[in-house]
C-alpha positions as a Markdown table, in Angstrom:
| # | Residue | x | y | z |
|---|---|---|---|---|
| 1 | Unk | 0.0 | 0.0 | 0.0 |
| 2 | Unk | 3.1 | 2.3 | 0.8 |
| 3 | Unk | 4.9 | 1.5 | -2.3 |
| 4 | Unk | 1.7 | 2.6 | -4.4 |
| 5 | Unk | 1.3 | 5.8 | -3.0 |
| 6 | Unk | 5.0 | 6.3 | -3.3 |
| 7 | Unk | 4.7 | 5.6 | -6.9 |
| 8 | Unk | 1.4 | 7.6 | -7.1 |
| 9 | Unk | 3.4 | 10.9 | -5.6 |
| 10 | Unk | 6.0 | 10.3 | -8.1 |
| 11 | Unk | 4.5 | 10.0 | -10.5 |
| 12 | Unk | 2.4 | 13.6 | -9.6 |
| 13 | Unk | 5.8 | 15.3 | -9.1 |
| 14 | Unk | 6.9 | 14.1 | -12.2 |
| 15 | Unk | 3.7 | 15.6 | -14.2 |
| 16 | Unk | 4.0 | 18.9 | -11.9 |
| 17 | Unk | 8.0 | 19.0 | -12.8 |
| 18 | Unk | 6.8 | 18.6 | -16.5 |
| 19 | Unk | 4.0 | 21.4 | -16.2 |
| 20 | Unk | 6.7 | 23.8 | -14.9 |
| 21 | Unk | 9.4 | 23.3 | -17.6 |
| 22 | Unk | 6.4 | 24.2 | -20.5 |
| 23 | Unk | 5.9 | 26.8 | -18.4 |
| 24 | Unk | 9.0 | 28.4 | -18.7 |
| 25 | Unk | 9.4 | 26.9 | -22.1 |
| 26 | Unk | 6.6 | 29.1 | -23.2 |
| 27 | Unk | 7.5 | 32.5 | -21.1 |
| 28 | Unk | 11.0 | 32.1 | -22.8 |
| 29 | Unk | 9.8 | 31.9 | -26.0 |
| 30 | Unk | 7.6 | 34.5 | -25.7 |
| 31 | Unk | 10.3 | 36.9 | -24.4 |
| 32 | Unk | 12.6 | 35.9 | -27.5 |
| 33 | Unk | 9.6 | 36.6 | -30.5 |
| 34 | Unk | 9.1 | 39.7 | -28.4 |
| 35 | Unk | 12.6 | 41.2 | -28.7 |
| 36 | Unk | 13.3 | 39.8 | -32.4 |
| 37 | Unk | 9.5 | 41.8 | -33.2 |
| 38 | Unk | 10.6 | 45.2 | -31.2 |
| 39 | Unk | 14.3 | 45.1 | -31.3 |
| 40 | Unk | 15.5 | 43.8 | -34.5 |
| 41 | Unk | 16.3 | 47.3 | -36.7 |
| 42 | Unk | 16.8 | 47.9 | -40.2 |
| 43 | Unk | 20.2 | 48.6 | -40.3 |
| 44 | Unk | 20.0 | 50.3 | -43.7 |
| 45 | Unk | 18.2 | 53.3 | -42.3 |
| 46 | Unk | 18.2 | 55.6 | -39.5 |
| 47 | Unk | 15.8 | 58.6 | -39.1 |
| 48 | Unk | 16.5 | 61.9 | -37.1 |
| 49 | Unk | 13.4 | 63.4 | -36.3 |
| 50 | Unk | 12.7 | 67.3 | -34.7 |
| 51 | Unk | 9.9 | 68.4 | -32.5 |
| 52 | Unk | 8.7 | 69.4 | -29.4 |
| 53 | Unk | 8.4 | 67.9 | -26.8 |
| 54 | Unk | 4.9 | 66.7 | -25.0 |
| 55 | Unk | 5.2 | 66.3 | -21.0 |
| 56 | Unk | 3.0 | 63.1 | -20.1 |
| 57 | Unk | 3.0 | 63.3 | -16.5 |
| 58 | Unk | 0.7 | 60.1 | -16.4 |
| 59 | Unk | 1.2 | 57.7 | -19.6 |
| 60 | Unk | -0.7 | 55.0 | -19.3 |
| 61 | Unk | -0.6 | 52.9 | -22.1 |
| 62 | Unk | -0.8 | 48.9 | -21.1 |
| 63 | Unk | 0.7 | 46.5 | -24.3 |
| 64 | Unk | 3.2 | 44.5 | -25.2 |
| 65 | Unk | 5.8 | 46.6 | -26.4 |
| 66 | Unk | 4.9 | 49.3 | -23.4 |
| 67 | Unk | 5.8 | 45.6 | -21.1 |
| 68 | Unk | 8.7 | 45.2 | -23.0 |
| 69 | Unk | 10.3 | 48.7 | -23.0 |
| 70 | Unk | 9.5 | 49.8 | -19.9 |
| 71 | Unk | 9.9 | 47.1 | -17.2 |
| 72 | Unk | 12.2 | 44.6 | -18.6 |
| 73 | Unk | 14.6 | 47.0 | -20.5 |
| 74 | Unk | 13.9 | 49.9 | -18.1 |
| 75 | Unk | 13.1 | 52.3 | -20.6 |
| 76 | Unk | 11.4 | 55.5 | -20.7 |
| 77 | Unk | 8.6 | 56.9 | -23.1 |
| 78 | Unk | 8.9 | 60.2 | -24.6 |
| 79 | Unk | 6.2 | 61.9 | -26.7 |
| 80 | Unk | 6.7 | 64.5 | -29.3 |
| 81 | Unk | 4.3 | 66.9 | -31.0 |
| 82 | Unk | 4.4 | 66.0 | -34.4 |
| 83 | Unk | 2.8 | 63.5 | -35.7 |
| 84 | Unk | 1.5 | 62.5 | -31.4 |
| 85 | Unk | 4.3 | 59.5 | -31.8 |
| 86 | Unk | 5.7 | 57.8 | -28.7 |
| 87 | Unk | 9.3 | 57.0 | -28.3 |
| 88 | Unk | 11.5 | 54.7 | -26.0 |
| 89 | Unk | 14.3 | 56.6 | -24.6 |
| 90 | Unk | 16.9 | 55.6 | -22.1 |
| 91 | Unk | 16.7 | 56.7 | -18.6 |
| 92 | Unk | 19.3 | 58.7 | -18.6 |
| 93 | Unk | 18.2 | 60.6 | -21.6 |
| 94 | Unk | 14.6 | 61.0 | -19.9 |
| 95 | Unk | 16.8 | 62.8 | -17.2 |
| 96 | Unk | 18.0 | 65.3 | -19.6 |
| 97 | Unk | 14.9 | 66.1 | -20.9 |
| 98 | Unk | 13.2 | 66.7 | -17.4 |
| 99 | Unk | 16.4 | 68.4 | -15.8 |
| 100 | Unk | 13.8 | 71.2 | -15.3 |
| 101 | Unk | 10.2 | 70.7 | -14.2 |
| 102 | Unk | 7.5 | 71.5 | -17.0 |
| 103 | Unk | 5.7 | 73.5 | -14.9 |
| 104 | Unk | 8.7 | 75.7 | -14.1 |
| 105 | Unk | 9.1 | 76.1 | -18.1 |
| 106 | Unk | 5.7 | 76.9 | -18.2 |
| 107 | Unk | 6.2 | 79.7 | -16.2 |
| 108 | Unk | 9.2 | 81.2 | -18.5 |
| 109 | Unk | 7.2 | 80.9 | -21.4 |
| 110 | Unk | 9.3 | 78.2 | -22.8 |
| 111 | Unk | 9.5 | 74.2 | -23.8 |
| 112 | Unk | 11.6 | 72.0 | -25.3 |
| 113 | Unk | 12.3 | 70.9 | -28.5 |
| 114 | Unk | 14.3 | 67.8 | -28.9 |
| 115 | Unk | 16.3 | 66.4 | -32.2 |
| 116 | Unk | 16.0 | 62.0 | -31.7 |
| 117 | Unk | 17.7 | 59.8 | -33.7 |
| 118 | Unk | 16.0 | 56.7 | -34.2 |
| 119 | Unk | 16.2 | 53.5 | -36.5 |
| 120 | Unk | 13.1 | 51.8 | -37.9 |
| 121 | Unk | 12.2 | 48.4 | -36.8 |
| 122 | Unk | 12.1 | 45.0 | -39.3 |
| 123 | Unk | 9.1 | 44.4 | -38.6 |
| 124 | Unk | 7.5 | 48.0 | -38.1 |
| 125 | Unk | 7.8 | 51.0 | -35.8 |
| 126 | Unk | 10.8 | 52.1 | -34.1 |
| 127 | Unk | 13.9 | 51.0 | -31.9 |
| 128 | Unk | 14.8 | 53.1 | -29.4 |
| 129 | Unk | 15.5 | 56.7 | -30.1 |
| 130 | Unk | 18.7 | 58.1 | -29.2 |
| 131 | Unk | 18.4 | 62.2 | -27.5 |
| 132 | Unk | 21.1 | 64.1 | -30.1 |
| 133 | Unk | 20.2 | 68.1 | -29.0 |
| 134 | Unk | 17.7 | 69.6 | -26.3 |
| 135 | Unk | 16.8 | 73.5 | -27.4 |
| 136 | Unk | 14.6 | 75.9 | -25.3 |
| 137 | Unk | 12.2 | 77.2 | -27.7 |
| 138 | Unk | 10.0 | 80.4 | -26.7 |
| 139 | Unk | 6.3 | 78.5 | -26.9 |
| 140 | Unk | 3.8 | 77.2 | -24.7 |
| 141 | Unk | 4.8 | 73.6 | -23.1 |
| 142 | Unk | 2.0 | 70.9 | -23.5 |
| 143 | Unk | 1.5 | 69.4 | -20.1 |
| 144 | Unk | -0.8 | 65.9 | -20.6 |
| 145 | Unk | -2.3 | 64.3 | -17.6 |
């Protein structure tokens, strides 16, 4: 009677063991198509793009590129005026760009207009942009809640 419930547990183990592994099997995959889709570039163009800037205090924006950019990369998202795109940026370039609060550029009568260098994606879109120049421009900021 022991021996069969020994086999009986192993045999569960064995099926929970195998559950696991296609578990992580199928996040890992997942994780690979998602960086080949959103970080594979076309490395015979790159774009440089001029605008203002648009300060999103709140950006909520829940997908699968926003997942992938933001909390597994640690990336930032930047939007610009023209056109109302949305760009990944690197913290450190978010930094830049926010060195001085919106709302104090508001009062000056000022914003920001940014030059980004970014390289179009394989499979569509864009990589993630690069901050080349940060100019204070005499216009009205756009603030976004």
């Amino acid at each position: 009677m022991i021996q069969r419930l020994r086999l009986v547990v192993q045999h569960q183990l064995k099926i929970i063991g195998e559950l696991v592994l296609l578990l992580l099997i199928g996040i890992m995959s997942y994780l690979l198509i998602s960086i080949v889709l959103y970080r594979l570039p076309d490395f015979n163009q790159s774009i440089k793009i001029e605008s203002e800037i648009v300060f999103d205090f709140v950006d909520i924006n829940i997908s699968n590129r926003d997942f992938i950019e933001t909390i597994i990369l640690g990336n930032s998202v930047v939007s610009i005026v023209e056109g109302g795109q949305r760009f990944f940026v690197s913290k450190e370039d978010k930094k830049r760009l926010w060195a001085v609060s919106p709302h104090e550029l508001k009062k000056r009568g000022v914003t920001l207009n940014v030059t980004l260098e970014v390289q179009p994606l394989l499979f569509g879109g864009y990589g993630r942009a690069h901050l080349i120049a940060v100019q204070e421009v005499n216009s009205e900021p756009r603030l976004t809640k």
